[in-house]
C-alpha positions as CSV (number, residue, x, y, z in Angstrom):
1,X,0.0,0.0,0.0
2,X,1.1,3.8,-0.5
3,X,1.9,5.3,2.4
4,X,0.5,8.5,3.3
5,X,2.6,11.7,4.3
6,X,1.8,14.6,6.0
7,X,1.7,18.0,4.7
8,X,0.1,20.2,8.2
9,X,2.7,22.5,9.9
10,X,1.7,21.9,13.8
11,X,4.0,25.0,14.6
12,X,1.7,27.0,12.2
13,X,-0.2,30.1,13.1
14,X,-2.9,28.2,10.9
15,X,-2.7,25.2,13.2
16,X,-2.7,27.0,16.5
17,X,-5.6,29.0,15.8
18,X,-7.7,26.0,14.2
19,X,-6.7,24.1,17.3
20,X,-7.9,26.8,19.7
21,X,-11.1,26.9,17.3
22,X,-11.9,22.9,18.3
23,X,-11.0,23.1,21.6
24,X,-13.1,26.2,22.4
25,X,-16.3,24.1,20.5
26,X,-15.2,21.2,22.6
27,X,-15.9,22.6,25.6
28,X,-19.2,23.9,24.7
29,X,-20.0,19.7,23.8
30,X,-18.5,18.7,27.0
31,X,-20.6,21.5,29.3
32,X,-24.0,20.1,27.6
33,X,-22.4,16.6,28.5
34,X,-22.3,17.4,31.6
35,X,-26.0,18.1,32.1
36,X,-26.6,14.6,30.3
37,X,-24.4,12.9,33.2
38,X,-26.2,15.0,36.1
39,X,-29.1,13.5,35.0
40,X,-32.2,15.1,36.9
41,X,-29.9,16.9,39.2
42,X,-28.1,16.4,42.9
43,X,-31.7,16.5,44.5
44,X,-33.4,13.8,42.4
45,X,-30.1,11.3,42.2
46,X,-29.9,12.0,46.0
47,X,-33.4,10.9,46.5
48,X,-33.0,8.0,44.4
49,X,-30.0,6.6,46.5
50,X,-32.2,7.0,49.6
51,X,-34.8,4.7,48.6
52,X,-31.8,1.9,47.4
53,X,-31.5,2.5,43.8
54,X,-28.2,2.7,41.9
55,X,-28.5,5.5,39.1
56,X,-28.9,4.3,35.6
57,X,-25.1,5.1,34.6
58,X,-23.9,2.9,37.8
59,X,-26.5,0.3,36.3
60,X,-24.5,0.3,33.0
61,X,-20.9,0.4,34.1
62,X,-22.1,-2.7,36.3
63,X,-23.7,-4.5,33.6
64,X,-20.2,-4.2,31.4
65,X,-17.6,-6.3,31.1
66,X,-14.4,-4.7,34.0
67,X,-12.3,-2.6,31.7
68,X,-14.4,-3.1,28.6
69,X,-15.5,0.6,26.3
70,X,-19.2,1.8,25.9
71,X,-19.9,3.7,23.5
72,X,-22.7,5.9,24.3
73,X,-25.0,7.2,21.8
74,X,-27.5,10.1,21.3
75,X,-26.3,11.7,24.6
76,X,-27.0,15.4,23.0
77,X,-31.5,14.2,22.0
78,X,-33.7,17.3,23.0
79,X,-30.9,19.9,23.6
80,X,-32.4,23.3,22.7
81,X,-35.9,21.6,23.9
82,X,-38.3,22.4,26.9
83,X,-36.8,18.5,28.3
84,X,-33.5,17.7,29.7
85,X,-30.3,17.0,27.5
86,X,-30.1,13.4,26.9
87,X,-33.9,12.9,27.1
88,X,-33.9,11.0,30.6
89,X,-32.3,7.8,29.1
90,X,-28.7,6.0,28.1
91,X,-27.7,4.8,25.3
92,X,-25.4,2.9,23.8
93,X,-22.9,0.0,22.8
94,X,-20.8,-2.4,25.0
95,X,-19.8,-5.7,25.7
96,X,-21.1,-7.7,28.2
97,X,-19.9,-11.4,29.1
98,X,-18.0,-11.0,26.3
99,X,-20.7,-9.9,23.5
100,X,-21.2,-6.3,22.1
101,X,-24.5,-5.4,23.1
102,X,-27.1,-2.4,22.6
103,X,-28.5,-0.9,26.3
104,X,-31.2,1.1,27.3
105,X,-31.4,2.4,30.4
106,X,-34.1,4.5,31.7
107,X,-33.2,7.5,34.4
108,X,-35.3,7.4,37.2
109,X,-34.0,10.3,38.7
110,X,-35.2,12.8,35.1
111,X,-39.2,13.1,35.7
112,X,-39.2,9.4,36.7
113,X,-37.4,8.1,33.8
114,X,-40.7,8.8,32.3
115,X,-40.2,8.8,27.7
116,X,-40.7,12.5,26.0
117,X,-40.8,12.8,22.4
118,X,-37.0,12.6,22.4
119,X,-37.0,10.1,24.5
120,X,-38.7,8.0,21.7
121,X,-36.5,9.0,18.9
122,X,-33.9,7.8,20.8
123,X,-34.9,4.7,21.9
124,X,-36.1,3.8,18.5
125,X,-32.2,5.0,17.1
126,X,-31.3,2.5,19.8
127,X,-33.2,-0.3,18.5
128,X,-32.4,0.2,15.1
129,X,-28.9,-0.3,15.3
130,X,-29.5,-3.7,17.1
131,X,-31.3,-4.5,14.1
132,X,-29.0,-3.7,11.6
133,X,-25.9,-5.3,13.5
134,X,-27.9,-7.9,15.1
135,X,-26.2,-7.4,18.4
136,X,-28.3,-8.1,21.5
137,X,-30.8,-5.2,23.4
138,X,-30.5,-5.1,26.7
139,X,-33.2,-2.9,28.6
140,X,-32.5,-1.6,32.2
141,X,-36.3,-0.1,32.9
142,X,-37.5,1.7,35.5
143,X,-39.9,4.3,33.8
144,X,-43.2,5.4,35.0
145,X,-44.3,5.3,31.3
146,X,-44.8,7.8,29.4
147,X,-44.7,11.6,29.5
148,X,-48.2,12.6,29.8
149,X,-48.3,16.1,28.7
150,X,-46.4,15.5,25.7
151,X,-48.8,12.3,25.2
152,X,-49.8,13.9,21.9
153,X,-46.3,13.7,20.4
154,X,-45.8,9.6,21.5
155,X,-49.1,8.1,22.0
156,X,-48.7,6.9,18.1
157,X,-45.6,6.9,16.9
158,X,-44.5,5.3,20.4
159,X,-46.3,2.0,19.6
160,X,-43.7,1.6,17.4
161,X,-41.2,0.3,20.4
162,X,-43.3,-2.5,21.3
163,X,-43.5,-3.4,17.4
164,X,-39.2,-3.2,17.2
165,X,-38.9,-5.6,20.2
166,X,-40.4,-8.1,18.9
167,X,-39.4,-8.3,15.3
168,X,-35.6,-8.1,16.9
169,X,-36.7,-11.1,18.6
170,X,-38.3,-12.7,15.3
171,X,-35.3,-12.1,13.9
172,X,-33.4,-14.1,16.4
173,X,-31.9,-10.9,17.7
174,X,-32.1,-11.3,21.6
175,X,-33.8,-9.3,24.1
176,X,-33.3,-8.9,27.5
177,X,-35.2,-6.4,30.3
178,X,-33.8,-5.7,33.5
179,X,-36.6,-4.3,36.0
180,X,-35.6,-2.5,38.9
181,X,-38.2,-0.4,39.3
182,X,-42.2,0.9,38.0
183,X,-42.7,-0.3,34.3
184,X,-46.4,0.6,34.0
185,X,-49.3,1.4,31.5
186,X,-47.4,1.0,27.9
187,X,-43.9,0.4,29.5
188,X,-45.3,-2.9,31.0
189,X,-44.8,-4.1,27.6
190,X,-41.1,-3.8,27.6
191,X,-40.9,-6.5,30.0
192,X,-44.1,-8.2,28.2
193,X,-42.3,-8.1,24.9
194,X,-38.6,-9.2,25.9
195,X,-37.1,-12.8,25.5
196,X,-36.0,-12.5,28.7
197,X,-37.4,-10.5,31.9
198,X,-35.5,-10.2,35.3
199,X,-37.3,-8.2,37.9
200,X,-36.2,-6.9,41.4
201,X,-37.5,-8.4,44.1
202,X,-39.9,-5.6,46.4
203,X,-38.7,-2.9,43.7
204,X,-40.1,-3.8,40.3
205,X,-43.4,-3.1,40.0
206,X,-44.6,-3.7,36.3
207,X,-48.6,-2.9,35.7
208,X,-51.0,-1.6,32.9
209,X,-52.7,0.3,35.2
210,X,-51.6,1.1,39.1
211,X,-53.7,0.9,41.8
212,X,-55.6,4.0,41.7
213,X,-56.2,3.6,38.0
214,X,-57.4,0.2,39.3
215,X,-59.6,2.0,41.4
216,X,-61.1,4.3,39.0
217,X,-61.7,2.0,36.4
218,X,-63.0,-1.5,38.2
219,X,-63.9,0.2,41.9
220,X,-61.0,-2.9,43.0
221,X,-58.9,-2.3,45.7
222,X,-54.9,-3.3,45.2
223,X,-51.8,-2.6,46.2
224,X,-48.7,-2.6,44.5
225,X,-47.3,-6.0,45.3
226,X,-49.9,-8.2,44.2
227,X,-51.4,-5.8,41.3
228,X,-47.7,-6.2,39.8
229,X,-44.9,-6.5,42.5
230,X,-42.1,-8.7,40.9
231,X,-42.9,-11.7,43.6
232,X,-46.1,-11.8,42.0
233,X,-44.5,-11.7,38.2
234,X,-42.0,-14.8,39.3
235,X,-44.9,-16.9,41.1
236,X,-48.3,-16.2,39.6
237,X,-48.0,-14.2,36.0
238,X,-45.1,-15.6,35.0
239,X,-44.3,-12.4,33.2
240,X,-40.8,-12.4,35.3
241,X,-38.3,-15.0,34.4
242,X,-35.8,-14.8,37.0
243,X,-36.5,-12.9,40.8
244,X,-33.5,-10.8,41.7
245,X,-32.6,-10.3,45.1
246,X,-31.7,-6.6,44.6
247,X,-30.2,-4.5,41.7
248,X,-26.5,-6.2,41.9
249,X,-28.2,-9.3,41.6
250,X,-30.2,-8.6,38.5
251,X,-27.3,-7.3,36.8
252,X,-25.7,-10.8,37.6
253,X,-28.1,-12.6,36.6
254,X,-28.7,-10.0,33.0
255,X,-24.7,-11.1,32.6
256,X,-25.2,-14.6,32.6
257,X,-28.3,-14.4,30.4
258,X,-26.0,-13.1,27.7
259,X,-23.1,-15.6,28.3
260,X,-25.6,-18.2,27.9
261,X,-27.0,-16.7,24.5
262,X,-24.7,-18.4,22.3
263,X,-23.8,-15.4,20.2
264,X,-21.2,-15.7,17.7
265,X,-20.6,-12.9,15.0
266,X,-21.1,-13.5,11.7
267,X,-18.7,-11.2,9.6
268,X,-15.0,-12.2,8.9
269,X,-12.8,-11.4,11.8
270,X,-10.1,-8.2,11.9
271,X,-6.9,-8.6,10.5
272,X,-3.9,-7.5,13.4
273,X,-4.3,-3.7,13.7
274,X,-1.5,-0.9,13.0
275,X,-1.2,2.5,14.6
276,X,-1.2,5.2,12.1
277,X,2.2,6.9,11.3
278,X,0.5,10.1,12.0
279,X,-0.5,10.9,15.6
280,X,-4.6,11.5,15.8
281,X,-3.6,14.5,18.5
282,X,-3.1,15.9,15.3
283,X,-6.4,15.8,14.4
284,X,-7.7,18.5,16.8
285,X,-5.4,21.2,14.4
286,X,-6.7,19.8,11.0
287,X,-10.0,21.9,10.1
288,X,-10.2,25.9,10.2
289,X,-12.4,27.4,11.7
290,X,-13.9,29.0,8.5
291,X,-15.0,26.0,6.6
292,X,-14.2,27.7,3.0
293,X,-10.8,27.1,3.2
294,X,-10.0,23.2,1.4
295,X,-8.6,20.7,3.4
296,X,-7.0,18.0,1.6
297,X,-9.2,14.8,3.3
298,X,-5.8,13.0,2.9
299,X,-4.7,14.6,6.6
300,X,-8.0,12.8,7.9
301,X,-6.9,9.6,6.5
302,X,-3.4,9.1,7.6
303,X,-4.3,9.9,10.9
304,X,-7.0,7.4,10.8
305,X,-6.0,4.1,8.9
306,X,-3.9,1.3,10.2
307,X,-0.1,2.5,8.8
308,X,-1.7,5.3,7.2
309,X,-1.4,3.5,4.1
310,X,-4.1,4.1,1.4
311,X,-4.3,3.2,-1.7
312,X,-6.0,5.9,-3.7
313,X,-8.4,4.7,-6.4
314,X,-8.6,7.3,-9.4
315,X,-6.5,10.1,-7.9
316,X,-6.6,12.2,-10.9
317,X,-10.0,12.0,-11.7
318,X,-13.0,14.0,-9.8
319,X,-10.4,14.7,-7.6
320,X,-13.1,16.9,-5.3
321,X,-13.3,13.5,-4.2
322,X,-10.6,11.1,-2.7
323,X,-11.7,7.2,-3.0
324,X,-9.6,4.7,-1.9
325,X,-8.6,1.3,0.1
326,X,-7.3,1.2,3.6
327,X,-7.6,-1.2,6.7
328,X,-8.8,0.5,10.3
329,X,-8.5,-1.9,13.1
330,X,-7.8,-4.3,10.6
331,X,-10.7,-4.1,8.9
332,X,-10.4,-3.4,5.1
333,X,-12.5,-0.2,4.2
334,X,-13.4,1.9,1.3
335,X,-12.9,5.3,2.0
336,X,-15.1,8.5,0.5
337,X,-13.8,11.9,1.5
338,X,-14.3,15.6,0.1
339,X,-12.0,18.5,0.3
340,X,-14.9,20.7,0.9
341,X,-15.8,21.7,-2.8
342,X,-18.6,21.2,-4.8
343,X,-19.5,17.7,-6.6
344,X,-18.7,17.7,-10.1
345,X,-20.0,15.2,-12.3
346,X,-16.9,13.3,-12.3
347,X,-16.1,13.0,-8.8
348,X,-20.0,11.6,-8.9
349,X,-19.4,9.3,-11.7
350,X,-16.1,7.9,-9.6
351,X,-18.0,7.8,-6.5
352,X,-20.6,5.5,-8.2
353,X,-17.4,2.9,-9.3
354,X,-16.2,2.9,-6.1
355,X,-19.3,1.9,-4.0
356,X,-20.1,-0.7,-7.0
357,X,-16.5,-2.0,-6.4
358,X,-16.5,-1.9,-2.5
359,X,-20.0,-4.2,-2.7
360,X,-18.3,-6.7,-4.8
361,X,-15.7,-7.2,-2.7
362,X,-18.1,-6.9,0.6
363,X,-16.0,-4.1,1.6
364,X,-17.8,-2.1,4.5
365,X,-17.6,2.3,3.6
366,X,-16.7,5.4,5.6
367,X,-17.6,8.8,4.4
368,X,-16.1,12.0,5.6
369,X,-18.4,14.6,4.5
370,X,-16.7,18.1,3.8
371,X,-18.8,19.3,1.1
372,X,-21.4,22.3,-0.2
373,X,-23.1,19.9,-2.6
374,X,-23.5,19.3,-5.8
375,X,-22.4,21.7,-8.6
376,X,-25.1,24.6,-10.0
377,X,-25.2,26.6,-13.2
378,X,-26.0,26.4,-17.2
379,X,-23.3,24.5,-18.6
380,X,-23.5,22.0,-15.7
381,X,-27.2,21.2,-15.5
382,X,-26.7,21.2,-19.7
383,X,-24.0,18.7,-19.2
384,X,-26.1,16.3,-16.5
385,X,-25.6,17.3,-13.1
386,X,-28.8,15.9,-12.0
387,X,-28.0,12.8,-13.8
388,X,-24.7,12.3,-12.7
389,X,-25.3,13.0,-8.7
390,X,-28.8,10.9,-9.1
391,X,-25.9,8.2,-9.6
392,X,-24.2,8.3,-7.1
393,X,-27.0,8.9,-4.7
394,X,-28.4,5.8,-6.3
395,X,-25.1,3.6,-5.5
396,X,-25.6,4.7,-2.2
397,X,-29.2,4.2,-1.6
398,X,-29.1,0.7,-2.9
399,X,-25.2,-0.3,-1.4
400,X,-25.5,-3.2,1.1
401,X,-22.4,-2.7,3.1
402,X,-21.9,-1.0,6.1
403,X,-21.6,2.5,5.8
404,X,-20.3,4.7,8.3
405,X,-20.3,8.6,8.0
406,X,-18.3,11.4,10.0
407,X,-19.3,14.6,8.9
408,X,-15.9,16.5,9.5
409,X,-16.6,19.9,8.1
410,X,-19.3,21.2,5.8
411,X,-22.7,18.4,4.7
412,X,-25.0,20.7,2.4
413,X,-27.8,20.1,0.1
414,X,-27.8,16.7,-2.2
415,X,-24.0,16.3,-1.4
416,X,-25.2,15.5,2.5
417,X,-27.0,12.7,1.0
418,X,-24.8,11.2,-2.3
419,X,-22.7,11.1,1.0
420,X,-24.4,8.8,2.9
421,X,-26.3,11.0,5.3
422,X,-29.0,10.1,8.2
423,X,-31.7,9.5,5.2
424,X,-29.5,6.6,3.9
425,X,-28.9,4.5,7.4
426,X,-25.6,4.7,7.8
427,X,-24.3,1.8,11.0
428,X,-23.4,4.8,12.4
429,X,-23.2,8.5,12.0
430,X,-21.1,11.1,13.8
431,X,-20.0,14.4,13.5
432,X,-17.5,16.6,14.5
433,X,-17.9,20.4,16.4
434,X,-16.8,21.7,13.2
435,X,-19.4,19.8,11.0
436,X,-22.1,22.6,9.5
437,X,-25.8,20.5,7.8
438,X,-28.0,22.4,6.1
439,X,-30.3,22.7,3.1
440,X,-27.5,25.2,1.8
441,X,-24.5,27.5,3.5
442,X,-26.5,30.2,5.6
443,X,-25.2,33.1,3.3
444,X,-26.3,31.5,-0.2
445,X,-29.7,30.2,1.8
446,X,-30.4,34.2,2.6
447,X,-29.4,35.7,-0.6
448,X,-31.8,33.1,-2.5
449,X,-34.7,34.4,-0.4
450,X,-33.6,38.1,-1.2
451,X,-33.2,37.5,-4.9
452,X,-36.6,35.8,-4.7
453,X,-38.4,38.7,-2.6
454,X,-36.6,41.0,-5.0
455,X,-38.0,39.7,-8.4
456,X,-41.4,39.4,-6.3
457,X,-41.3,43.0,-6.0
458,X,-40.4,43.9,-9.5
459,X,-43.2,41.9,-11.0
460,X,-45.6,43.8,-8.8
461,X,-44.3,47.8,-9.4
462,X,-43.2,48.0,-6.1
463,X,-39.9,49.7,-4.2
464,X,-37.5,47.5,-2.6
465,X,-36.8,48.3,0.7
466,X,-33.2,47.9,0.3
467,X,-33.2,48.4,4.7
468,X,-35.4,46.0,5.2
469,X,-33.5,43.8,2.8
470,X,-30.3,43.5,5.2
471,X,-32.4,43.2,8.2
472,X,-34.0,39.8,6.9
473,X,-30.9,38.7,5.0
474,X,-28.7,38.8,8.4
475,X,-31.8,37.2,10.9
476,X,-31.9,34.6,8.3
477,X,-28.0,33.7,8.1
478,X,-28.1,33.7,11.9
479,X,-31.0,31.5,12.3
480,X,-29.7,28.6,9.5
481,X,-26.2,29.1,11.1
482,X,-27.9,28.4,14.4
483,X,-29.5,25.2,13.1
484,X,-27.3,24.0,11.0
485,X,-24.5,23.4,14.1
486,X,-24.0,19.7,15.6
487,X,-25.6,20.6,18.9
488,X,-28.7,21.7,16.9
489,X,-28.5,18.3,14.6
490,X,-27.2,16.4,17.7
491,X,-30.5,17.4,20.0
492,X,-32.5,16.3,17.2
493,X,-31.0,12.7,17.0
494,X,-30.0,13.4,13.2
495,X,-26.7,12.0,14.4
496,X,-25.5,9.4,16.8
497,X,-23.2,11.5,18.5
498,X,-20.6,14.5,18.4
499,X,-17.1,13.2,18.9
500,X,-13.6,14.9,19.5
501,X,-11.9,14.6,16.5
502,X,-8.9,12.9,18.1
503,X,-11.4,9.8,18.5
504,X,-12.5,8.9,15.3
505,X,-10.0,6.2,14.8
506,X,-11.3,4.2,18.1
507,X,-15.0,5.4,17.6
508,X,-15.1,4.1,13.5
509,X,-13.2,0.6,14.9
510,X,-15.7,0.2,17.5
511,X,-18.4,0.7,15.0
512,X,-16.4,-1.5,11.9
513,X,-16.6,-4.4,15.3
514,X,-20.4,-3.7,15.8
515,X,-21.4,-4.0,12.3
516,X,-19.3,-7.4,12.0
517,X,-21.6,-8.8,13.9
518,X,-23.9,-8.9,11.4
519,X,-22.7,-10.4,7.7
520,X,-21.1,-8.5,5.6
521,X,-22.2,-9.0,1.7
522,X,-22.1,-6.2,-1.0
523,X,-24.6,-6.1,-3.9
524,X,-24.5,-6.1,-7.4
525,X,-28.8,-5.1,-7.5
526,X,-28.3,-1.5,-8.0
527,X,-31.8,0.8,-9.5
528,X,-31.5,2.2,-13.0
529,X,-28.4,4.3,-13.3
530,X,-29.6,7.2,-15.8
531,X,-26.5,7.8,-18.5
């Protein structure tokens, strides 16, 4: 393979100030982290320690294997909202008893763990990554159900979660629920729909209705235990497959469900894996903070690959676009990366050989999106832009190996999508604090709606108000900016996480191992591709 060198200056007043740039965005991530891990705050976790419980991030680190990673997804879902970041639930992937799993673990101590709109999408993100990768779903519930003011926004769409559980477990994907607390009205059918159901002994209580529903509805009097306490689950309903003595115990017992699965993955194993020649700290210096300046995707590369070795496929053609074949982990990937300009024609045309070529040799994809889209204008819509980047976008759409996206700099328009964006289920999808999403760039999105109120005017007869023009030009550059920003994207679950640049390497071989758990087989059934 060719080796990749390195062109960035780290002693550069370029590099300092683009460093400075990440590390200042950084911290603005890590502070809305923070009110993720607080959860509902020192009063509510407090108050949930008194009565015995162990908060749902203890639950997890229990549940994993000593010394094993977790990768936690969606931590960002309903920043900018009226809920709390991270929408009072974990997610995320890690191995337990030796098999990479997907958990879900409510937070009792964020309005009772109870499930917002956000909530929902998350959970649902959750469950369709198990899917995909066929890895395991472990549940840790203790919910009181679901949010009922927002009932409007999950009473319909939320039936879906019951649906996902059990075609995972048609599928022969295993499911597992770990009760430790209330599970009632439509989060009784967690447990109800799970393979396998462990419940807490004098803390689970899992019910349609509660007692003074009860009451209401039948005039019966109950109490807790024997309306749904877990004794009652383990010796009467059956609902309850094992009774667990407290919450350590339950997370024993979750463990050696899963070491009893039989799991075994199903894609080819990794190859032995090679630090790059290139040190990833480096990665933290490598995009500007103004996104119009190129960056030569190459820097990305070598500071992500096993050796840094890549070998480029087509280097002198469509070169907005480098393509090529590396290992990570030692796993052999395609690689699709921009250098932030537009998409010609024939950096579409080579992207739509490469994904046919990475499919026939079941060759899983990452794509590291730096791009404003697709190219505009006469000549090129005379010469087939739409036809050329309905290729590519084609390839993509109908490509059956995993795909894995890190948007690194600018995603706009079509490009966001020929490059394998949320719409086309990418494994996984991350992005970087410098990453910018968007319809278009902010400036170009503005000055299409002045030209269009412009022209409105002149067909009528009227004056422009040239004042007025700025004003609405610069409110509407600040509001796309404003949405357009990972934290924005992030809160809405569009991606699976915002990551420090200097953890791509470990977050894409994490993902490469999660997705091998599934087979790994290409196509060759792509739709019509219009010449």
């Amino acid at each position: 393979m060719t080796v990749l060198s390195s062109r960035i200056d780290t002693a550069s007043a370029e590099f300092a100030q683009a460093r400075e740039s990440m590390l200042a965005a950084l911290g603005e991530i890590d502070a809305e982290h923070a009110k993720a891990l607080a959860g509902g705050g020192g009063e509510y976790v407090e108050r949930h320690r008194s009565r015995g419980g162990l908060t749902a991030r203890e639950r997890v680190e229990l549940l994993l294997d000593e010394g094993s990673p977790f990768l936690e997804l969606s931590p960002l879902a309903g920043w900018g909202s009226e809920y709390t970041v991270g929408a009072s639930l974990i997610t995320g992937v890690g191995v337990v008893s030796g098999v990479e799993c997907v958990i879900v673990a409510n937070d009792p101590t964020v309005r009772g763990g109870a499930s917002n709109p956000w909530t929902l999408k998350k959970s649902q993100r959750a469950g369709e990554i198990a899917a995909q990768n066929r890895m395991p779903m472990i549940s840790l519930v203790e919910s009181g159900g679901a949010d009922l003011p927002s009932q409007k926004e999950i009473f319909i769409p939320g039936g879906r979660t019951f649906r996902d559980l059990t075609r995972l477990s048609a599928d022969g994907i295993p499911t597992i629920a770990l009760v430790f607390g209330n599970s009632t009205a439509g989060g009784a059918y967690i447990p109800g729909m799970s393979d396998h159901v462990v419940m807490v002994r004098d803390r689970a209580k899992v019910f349609l209705g509660g007692p003074p529903l009860v009451k209401a509805a039948t005039g019966e009097e109950s109490d807790d235990e024997s309306l749904g306490g877990a004794r009652m689950h383990a010796e009467v309903s059956g609902l309850a497959d094992h009774l667990a003595e407290d919450e350590h115990d339950a997370l024993r017992i979750g463990r050696r469900i899963v070491a009893r699965l039989g799991h075994r993955k199903a894609g080819p194993p990794p190859a032995a894996a090679r630090e790059p020649l290139h040190p990833g700290e480096e990665l933290i210096g490598v995009m500007p903070p103004d996104l119009k300046i190129p960056v030569d995707p190459r820097e990305i590369i070598a500071r992500v690959v096993d050796g840094s070795e890549f070998d480029e496929f087509k280097p002198s053609y469509g070169t907005g676009l480098v393509t090529g074949w590396a290992d990570l982990h030692g796993y052999p990937v395609g690689v699709l990366a921009n250098d932030h300009g537009v998409l010609f024609g024939a950096e579409a045309h080579k992207a739509t050989q490469f994904i046919q070529l990475a499919n026939r040799a079941d060759t899983p994809l990452i794509f590291l999106h730096n791009t404003t889209g697709y190219m505009v204008g006469r000549e090129y819509e005379q010469s087939g832009i739409i036809k050329h980047g309905s290729m590519m976008i084609n390839a993509v759409s109908n490509s059956t190996v995993p795909h894995f996206s890190v948007l690194v700099g600018a995603s706009y328009g079509a490009g966001h999508y020929g490059m394998c964006g949320r719409a086309y289920d990418p494994r996984f999808l991350f992005a970087w604090p410098s990453a910018r999403s968007a319809v278009m760039g902010p400036k170009q999105l503005a000055e299409v709606l002045s030209i269009v109120a412009r022209q409105s005017a002149a067909r009528k007869g009227r004056p422009y108000d040239e004042e007025q023009d700025t004003l609405v030009r610069q409110m509407v550059e600040d509001r796309i900016e404003a949405e357009s920003l990972p934290l924005f994207l992030s809160g809405r679950v569009y991606d699976d996480g915002v990551i420090d640049p200097r953890d791509t390497r470990t977050v894409l071989g994490l993902c490469l191992s999660f997705a091998h758990n599934a087979p790994v087989r290409g196509t060759d059934r792509f739709g019509v591709f219009r010449m």
